[in-house]
NULOVO-875793 format. One record per atom (N, C-alpha, C): residue in three letters; x, y, z; residue number from 1; atom name. Coordinates in Angstrom, 2 decimals. Each point is the difference from the previous one (the first is absolute). Layout:
<'ALA'; <X; Y; Z>; NUM; 'CA'>
...
***
This chain:
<'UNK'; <29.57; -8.82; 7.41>; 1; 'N'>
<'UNK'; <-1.30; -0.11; 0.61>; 1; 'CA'>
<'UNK'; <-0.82; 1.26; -0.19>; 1; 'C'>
<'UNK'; <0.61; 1.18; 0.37>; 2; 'N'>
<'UNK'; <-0.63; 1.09; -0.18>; 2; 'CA'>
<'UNK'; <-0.41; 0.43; -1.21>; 2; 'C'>
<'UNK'; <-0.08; -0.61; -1.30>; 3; 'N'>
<'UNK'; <0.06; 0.28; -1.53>; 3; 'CA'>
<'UNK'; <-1.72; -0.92; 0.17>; 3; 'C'>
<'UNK'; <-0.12; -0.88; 0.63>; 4; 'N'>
<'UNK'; <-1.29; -0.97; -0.10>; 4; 'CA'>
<'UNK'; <-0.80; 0.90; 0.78>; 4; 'C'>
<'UNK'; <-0.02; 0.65; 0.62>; 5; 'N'>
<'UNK'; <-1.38; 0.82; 0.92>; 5; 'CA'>
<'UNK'; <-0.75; 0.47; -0.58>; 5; 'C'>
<'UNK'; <0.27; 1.22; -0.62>; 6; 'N'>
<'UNK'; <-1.19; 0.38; -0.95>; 6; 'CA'>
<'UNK'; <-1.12; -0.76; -1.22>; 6; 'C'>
<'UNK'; <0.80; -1.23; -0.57>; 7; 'N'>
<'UNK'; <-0.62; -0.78; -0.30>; 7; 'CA'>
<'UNK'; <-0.89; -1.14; 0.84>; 7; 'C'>
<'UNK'; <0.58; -0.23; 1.35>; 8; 'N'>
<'UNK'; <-0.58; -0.60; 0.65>; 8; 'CA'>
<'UNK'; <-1.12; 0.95; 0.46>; 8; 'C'>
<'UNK'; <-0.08; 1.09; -0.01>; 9; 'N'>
<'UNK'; <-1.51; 1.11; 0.74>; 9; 'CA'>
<'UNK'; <-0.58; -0.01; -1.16>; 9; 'C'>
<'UNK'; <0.36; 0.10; -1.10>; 10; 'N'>
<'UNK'; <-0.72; -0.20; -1.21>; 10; 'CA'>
<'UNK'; <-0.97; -1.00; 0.15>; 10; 'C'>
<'UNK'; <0.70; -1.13; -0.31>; 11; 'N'>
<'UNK'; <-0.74; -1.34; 0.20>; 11; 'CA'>
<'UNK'; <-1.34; -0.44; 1.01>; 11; 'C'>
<'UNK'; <0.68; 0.39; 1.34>; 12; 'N'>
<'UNK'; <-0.96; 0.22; 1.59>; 12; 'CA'>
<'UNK'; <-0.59; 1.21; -0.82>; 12; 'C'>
<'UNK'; <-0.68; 0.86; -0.28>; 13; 'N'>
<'UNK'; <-0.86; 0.88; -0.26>; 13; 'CA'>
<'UNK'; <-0.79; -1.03; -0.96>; 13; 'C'>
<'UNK'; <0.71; -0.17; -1.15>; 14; 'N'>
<'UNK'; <-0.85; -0.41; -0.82>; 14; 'CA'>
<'UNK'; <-1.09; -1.34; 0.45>; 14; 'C'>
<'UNK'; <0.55; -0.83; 0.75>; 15; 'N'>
<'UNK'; <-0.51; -1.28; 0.83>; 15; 'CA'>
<'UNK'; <-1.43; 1.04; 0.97>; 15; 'C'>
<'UNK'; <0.51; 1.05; 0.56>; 16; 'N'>
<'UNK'; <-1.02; 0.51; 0.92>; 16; 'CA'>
<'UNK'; <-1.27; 0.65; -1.34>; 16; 'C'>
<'UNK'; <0.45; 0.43; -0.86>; 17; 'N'>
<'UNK'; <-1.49; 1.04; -1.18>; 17; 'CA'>
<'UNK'; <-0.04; -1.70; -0.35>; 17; 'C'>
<'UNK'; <0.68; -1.04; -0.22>; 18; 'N'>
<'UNK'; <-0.63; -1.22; -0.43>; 18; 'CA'>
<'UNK'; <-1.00; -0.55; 0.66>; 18; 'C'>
<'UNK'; <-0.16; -0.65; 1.09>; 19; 'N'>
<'UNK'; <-0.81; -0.04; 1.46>; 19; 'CA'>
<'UNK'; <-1.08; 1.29; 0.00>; 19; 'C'>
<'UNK'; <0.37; 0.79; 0.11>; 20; 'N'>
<'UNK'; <-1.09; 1.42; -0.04>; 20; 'CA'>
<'UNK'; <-1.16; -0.37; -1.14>; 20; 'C'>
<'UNK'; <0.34; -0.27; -1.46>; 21; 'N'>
<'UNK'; <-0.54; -0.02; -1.14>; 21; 'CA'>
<'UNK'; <-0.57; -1.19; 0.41>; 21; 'C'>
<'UNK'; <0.33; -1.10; 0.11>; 22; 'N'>
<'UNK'; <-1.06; -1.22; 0.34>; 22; 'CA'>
<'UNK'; <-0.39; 0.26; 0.49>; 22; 'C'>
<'UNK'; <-0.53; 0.33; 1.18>; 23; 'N'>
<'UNK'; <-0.90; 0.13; 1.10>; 23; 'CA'>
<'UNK'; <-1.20; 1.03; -0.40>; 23; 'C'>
<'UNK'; <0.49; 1.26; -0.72>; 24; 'N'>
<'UNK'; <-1.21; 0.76; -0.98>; 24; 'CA'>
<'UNK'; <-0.44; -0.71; -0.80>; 24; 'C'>
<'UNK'; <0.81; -1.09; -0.98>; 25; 'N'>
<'UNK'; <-0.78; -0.55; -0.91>; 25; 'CA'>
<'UNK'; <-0.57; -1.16; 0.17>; 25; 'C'>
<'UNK'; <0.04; -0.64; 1.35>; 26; 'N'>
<'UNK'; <-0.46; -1.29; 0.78>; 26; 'CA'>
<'UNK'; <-1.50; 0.59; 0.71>; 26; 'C'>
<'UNK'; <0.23; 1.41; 0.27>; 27; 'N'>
<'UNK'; <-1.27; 0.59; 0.64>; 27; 'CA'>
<'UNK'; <-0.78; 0.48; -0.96>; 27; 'C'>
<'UNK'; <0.24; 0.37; -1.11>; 28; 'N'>
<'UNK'; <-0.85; 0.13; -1.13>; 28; 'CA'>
<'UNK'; <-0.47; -1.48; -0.61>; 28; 'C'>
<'UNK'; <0.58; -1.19; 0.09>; 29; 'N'>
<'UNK'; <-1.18; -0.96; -0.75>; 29; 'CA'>
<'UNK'; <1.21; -0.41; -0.10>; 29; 'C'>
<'UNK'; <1.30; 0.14; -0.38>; 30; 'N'>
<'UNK'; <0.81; -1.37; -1.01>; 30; 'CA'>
<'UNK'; <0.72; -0.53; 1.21>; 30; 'C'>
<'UNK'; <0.25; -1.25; -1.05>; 31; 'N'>
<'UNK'; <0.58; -1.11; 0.72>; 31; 'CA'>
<'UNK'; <1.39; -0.89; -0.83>; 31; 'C'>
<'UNK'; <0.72; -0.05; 0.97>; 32; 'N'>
<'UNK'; <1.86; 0.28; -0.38>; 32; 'CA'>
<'UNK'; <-0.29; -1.40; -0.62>; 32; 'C'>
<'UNK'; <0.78; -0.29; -1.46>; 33; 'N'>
<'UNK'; <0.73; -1.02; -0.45>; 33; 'CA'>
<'UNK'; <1.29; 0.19; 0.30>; 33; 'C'>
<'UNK'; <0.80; 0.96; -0.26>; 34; 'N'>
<'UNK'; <1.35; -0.69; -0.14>; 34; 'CA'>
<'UNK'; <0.43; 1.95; 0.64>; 34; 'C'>
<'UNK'; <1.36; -0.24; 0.29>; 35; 'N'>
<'UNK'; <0.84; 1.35; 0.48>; 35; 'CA'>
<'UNK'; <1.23; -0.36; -0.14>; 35; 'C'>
<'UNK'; <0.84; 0.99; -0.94>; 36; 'N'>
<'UNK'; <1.31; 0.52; -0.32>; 36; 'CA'>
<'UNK'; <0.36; -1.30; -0.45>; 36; 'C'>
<'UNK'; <-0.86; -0.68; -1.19>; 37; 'N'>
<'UNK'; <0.23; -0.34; -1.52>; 37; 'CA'>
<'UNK'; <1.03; 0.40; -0.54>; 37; 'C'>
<'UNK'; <0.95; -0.80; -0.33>; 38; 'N'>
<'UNK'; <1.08; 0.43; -0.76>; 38; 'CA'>
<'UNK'; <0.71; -0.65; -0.89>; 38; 'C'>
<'UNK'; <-0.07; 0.74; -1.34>; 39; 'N'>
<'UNK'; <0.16; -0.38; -1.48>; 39; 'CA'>
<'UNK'; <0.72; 0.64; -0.63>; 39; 'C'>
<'UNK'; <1.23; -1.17; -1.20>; 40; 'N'>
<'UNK'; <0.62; 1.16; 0.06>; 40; 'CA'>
<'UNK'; <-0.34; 0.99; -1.25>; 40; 'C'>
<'UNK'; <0.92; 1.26; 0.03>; 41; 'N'>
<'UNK'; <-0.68; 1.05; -0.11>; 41; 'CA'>
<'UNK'; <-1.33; 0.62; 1.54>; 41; 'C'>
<'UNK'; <-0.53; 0.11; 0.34>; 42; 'N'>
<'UNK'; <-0.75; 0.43; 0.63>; 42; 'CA'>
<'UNK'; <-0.60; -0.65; 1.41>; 42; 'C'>
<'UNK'; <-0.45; 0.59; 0.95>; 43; 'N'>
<'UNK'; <-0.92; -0.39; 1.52>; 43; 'CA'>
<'UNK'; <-1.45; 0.23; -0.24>; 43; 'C'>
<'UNK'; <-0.59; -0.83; 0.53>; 44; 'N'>
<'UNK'; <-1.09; 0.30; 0.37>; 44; 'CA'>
<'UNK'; <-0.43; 0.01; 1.56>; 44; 'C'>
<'UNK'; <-0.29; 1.31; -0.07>; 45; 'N'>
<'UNK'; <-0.05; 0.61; 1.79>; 45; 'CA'>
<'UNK'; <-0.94; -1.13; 0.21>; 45; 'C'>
<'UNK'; <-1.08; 0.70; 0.05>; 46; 'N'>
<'UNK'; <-1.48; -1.52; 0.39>; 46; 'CA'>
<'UNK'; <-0.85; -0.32; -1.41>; 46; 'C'>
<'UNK'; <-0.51; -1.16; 0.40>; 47; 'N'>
<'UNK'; <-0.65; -0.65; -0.62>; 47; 'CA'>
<'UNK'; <-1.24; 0.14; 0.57>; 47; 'C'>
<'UNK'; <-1.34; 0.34; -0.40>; 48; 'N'>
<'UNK'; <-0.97; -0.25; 0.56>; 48; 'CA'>
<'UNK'; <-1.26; -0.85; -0.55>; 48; 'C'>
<'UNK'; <-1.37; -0.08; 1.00>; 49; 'N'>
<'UNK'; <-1.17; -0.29; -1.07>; 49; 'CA'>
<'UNK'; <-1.12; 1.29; 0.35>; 49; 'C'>
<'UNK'; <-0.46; 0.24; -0.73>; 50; 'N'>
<'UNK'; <-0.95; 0.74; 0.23>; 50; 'CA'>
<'UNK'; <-1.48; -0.70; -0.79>; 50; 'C'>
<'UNK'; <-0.78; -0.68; 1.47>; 51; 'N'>
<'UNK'; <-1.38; -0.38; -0.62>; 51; 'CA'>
<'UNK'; <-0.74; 0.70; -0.48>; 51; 'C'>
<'UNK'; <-0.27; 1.36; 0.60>; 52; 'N'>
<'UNK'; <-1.28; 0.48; -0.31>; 52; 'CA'>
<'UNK'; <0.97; 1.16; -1.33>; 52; 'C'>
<'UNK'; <0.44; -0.18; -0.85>; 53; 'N'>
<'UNK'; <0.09; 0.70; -1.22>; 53; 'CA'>
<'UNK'; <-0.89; 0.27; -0.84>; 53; 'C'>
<'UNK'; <-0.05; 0.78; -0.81>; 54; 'N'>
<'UNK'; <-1.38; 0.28; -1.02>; 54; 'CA'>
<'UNK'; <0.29; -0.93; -0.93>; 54; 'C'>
<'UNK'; <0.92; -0.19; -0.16>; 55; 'N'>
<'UNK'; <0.29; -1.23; -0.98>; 55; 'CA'>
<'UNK'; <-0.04; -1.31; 0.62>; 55; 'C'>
<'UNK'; <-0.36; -0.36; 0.82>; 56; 'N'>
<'UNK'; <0.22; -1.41; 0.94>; 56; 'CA'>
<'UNK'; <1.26; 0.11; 0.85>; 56; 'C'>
<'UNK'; <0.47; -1.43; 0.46>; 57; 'N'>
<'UNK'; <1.10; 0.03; 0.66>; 57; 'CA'>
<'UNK'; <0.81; 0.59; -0.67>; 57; 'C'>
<'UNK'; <0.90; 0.49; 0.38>; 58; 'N'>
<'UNK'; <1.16; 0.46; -0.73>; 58; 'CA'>
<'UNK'; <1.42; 0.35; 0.74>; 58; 'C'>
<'UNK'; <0.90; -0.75; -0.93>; 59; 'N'>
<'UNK'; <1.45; 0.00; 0.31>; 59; 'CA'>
<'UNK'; <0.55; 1.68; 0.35>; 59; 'C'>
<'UNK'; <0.95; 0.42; 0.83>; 60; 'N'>
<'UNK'; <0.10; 1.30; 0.51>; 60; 'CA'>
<'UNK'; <1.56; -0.16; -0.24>; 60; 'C'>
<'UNK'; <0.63; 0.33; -0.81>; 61; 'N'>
<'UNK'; <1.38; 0.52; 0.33>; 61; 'CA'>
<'UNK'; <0.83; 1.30; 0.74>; 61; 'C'>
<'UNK'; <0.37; 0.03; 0.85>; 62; 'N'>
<'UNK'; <0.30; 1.22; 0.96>; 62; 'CA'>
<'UNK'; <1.03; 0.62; 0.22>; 62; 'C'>
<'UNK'; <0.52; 1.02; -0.21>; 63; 'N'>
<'UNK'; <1.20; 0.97; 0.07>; 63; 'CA'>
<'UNK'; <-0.32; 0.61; 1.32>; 63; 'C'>
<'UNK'; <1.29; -0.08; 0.60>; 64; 'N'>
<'UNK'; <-0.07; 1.09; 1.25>; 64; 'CA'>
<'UNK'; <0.95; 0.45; 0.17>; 64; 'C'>
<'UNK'; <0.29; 1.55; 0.11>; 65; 'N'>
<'UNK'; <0.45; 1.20; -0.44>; 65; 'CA'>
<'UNK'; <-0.08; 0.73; 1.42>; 65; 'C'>
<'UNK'; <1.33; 0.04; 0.61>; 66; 'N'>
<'UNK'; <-0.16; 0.51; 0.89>; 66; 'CA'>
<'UNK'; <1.13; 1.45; -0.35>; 66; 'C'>
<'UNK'; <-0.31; 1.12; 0.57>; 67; 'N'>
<'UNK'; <1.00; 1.43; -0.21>; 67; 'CA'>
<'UNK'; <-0.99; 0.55; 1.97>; 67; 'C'>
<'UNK'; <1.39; 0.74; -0.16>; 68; 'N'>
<'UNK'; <-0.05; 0.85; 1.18>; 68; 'CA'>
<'UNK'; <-1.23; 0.85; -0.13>; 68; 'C'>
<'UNK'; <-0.06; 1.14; -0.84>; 69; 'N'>
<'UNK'; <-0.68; 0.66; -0.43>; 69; 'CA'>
<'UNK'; <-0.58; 0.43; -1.36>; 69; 'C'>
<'UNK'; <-1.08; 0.07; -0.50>; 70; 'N'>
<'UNK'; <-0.70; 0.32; -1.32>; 70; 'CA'>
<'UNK'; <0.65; 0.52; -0.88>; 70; 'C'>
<'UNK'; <0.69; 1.21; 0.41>; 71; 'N'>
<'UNK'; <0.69; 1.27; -0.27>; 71; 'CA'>
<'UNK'; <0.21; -0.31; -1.77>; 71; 'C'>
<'UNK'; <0.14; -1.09; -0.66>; 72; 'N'>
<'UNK'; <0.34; -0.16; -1.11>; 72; 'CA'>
<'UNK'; <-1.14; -0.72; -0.56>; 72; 'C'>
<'UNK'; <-1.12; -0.24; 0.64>; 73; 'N'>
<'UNK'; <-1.01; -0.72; -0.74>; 73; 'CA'>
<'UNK'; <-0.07; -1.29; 0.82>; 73; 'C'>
<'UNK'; <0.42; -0.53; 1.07>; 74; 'N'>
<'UNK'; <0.17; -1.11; 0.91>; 74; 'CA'>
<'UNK'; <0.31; -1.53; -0.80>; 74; 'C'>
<'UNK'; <-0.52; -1.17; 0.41>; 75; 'N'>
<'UNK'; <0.55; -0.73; -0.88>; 75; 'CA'>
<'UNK'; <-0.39; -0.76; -1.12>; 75; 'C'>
<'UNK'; <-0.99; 0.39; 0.39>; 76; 'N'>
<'UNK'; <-0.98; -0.06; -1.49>; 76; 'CA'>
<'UNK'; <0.92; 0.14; -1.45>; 76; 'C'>
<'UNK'; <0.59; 1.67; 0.14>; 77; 'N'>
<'UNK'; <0.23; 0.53; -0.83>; 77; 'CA'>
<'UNK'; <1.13; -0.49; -0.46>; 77; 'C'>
<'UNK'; <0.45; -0.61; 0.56>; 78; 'N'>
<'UNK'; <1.73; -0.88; 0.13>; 78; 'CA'>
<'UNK'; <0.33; -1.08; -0.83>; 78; 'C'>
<'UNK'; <-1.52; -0.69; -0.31>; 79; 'N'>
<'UNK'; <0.06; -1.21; -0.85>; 79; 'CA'>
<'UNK'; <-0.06; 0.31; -1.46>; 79; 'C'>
<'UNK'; <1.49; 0.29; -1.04>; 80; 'N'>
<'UNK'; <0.12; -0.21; -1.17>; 80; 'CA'>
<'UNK'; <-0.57; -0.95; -1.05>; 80; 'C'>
<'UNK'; <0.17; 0.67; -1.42>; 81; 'N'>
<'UNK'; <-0.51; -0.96; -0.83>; 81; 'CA'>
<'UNK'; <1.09; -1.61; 0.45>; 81; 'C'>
<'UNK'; <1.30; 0.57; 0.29>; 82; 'N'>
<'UNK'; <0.89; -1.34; -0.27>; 82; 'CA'>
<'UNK'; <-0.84; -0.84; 1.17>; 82; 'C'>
<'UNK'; <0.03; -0.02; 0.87>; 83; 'N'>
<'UNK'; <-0.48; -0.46; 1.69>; 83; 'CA'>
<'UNK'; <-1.31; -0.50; -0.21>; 83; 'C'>
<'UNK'; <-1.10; 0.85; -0.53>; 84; 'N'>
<'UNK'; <-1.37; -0.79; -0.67>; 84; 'CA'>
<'UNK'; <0.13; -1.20; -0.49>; 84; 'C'>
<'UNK'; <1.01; 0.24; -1.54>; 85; 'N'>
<'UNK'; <0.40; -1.68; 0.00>; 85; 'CA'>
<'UNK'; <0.02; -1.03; 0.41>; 85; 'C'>
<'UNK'; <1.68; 0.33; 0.87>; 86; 'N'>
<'UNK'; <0.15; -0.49; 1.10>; 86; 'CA'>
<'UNK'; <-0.85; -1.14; 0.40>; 86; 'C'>
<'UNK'; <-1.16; 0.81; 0.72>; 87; 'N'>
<'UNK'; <-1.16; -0.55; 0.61>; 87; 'CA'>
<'UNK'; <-0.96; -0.57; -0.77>; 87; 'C'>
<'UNK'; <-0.31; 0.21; -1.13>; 88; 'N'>
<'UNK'; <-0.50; -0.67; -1.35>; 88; 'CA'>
<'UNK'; <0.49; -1.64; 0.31>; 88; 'C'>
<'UNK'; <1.24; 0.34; -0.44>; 89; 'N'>
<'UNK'; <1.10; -1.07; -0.76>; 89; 'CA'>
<'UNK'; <-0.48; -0.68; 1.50>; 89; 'C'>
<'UNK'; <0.38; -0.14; 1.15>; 90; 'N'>
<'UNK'; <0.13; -0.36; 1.37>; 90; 'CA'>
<'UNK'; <-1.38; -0.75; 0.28>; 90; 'C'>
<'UNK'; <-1.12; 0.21; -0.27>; 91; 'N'>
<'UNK'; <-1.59; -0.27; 0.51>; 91; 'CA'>
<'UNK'; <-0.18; -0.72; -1.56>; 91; 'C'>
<'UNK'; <0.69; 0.03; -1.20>; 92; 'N'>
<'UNK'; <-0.21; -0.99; -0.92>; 92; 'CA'>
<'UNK'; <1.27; -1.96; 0.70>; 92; 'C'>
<'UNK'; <0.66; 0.87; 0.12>; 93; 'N'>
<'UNK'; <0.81; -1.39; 0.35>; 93; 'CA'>
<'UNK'; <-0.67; -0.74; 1.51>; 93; 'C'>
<'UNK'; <-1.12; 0.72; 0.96>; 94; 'N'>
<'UNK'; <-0.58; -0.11; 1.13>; 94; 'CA'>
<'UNK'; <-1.20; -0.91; -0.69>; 94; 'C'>
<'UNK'; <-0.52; 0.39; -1.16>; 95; 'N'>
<'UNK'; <-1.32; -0.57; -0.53>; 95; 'CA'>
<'UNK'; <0.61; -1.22; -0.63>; 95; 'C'>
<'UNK'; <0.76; 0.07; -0.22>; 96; 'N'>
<'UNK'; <0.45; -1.12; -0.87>; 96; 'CA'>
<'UNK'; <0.51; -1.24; 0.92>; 96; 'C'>
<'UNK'; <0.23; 0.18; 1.16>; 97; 'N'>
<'UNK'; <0.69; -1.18; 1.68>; 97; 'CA'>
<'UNK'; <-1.34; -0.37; 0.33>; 97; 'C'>
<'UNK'; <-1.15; 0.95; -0.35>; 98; 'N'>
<'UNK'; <-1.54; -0.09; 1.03>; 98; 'CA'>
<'UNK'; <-0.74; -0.06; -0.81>; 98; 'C'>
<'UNK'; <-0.22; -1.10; -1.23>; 99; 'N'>
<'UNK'; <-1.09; 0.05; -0.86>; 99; 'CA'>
<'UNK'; <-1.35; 0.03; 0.63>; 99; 'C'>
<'UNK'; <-0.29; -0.47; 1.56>; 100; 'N'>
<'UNK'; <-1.04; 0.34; 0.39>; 100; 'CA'>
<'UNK'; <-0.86; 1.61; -0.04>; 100; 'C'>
<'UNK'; <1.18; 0.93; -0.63>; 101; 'N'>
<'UNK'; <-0.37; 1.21; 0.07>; 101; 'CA'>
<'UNK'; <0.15; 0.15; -1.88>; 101; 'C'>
<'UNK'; <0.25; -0.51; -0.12>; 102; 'N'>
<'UNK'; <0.39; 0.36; -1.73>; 102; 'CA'>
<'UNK'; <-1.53; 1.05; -0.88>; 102; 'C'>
<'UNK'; <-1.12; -0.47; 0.51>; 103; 'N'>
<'UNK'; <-0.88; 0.09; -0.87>; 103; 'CA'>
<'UNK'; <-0.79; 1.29; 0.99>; 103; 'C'>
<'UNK'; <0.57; 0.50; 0.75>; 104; 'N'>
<'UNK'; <-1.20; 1.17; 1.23>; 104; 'CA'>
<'UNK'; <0.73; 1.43; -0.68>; 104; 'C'>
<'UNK'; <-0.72; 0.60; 0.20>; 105; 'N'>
<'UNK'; <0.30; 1.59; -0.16>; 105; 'CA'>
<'UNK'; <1.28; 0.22; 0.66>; 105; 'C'>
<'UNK'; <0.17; 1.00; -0.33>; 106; 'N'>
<'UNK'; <1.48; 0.27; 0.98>; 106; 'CA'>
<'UNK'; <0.09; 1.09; -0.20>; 106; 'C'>
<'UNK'; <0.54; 0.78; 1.54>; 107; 'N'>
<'UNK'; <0.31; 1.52; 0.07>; 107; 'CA'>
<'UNK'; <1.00; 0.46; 0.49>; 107; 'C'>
<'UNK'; <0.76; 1.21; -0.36>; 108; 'N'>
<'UNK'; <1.01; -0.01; 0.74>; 108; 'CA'>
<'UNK'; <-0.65; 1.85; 0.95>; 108; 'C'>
<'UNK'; <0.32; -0.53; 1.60>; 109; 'N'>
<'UNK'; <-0.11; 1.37; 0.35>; 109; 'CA'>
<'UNK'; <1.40; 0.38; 0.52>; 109; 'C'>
<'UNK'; <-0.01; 1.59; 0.68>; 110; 'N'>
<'UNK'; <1.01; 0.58; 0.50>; 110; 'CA'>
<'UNK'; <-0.30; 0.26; 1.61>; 110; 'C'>
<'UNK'; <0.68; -0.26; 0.84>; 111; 'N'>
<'UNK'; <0.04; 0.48; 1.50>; 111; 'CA'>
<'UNK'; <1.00; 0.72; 0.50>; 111; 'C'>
<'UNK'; <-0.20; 1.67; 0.09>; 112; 'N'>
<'UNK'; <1.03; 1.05; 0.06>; 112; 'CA'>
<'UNK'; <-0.16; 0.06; 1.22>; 112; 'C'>
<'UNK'; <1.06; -0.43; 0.61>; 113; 'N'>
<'UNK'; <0.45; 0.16; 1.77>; 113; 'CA'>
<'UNK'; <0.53; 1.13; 0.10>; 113; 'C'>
<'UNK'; <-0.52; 0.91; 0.53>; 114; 'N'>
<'UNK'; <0.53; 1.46; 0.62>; 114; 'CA'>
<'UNK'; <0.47; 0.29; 1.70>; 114; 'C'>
<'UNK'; <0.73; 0.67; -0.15>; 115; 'N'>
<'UNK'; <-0.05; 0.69; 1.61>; 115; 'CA'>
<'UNK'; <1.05; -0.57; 0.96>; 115; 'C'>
<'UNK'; <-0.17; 0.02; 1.42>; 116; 'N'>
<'UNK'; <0.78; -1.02; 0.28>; 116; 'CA'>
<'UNK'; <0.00; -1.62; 0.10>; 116; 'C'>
<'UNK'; <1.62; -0.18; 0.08>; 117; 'N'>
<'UNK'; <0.00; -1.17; -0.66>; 117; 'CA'>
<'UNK'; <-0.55; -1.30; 0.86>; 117; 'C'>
<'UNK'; <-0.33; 0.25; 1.36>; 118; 'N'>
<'UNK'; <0.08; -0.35; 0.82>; 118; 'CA'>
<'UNK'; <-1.72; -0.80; 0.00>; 118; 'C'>
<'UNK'; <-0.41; 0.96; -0.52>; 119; 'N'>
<'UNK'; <-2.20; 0.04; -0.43>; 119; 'CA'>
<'UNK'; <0.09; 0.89; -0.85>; 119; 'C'>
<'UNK'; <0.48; -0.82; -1.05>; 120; 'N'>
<'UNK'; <-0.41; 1.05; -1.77>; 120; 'CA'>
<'UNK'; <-1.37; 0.12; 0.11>; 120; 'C'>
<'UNK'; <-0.45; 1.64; -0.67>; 121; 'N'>
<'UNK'; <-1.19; 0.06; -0.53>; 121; 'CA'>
<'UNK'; <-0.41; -0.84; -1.31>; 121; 'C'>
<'UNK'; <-0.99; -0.71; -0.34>; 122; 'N'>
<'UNK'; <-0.55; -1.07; -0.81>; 122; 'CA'>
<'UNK'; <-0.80; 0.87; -1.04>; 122; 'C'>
<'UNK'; <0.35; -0.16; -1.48>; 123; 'N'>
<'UNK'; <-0.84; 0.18; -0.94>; 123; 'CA'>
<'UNK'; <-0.03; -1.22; -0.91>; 123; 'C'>
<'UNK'; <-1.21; -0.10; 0.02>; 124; 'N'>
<'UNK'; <-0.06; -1.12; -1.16>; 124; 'CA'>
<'UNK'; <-0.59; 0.00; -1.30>; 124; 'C'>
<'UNK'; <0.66; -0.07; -1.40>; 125; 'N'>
<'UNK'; <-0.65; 0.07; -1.00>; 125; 'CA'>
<'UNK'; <-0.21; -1.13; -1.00>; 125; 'C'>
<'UNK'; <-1.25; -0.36; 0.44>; 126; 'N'>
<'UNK'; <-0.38; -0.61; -0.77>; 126; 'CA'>
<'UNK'; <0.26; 0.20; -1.70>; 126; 'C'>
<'UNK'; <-0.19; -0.86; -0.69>; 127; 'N'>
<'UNK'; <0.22; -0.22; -1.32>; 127; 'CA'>
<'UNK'; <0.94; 1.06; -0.83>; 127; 'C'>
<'UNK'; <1.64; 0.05; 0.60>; 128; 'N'>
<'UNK'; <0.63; 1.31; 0.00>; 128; 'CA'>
<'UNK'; <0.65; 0.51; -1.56>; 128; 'C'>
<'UNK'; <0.35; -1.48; -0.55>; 129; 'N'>
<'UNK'; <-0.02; -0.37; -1.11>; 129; 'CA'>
<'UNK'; <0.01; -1.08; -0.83>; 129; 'C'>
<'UNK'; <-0.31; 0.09; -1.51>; 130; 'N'>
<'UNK'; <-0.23; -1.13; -0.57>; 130; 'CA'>
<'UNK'; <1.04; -0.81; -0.52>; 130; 'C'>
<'UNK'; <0.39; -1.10; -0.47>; 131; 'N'>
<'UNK'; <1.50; -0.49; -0.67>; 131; 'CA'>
<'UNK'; <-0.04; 0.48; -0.84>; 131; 'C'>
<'UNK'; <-0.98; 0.89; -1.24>; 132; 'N'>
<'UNK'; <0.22; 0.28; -1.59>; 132; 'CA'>
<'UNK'; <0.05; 1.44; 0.37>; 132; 'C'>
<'UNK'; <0.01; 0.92; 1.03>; 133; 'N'>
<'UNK'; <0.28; 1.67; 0.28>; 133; 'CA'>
<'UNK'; <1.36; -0.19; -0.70>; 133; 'C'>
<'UNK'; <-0.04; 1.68; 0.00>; 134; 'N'>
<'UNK'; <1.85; 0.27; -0.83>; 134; 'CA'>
<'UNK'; <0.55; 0.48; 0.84>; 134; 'C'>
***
């Protein structure tokens, strides 16, 4: 039992910067399709829409990245070329279940949960990267 705890606070943290991140990105304008999407190879934290895009509606793919502290670049900095993929590969097999979305823009942002875990501090970056970055 005691070997599952730390993964279980893992998890409960990550569920709490998950909840945290919707609610910033529900108060900024988007609106949830889908949460903790899962394909294999890869998750998709949230799904969103974002109406008022410069491009029109547009599909939002969302990473959330929660770390204790910045100290290394927070969690932004955390997401590898392999893990980009990942999330590539993950929001292509998502477009492909939801042809209603097949043909809209699509973005993927980042939401770096800082601080405590309890009420992470919220950063959100928009358009953090593209699927063709290296």
């Amino acid at each position: 039992m005691v070997a599952d705890g730390p993964r279980l606070d893992r998890r409960a943290r990550g569920d709490v910067a998950e909840r945290a991140a919707r609610d910033v990105l529900v108060r900024g304008g988007l609106h949830e399709v889908a949460a903790n999407a899962n394909y294999r190879g890869g998750e998709l934290d949230l799904v969103m829409v974002d109406p008022d895009a410069r491009e029109g509606r547009t599909l939002v793919f969302v990473e959330v990245r929660y770390r204790s502290s910045r100290a290394f670049g927070g969690g932004a900095a955390s997401i590898s070329r392999s893990k980009r993929r990942k999330l590539v590969l993950a929001a292509q097999l998502f477009l492909s279940g939801h042809r209603q979305y097949a043909n809209w823009p699509c973005r993927f942002d980042v939401v770096d949960a800082s601080g405590d875990p309890d009420a992470p501090e919220i950063e959100w970056i928009k358009d953090a990267f593209r699927p063709d970055d290296p």
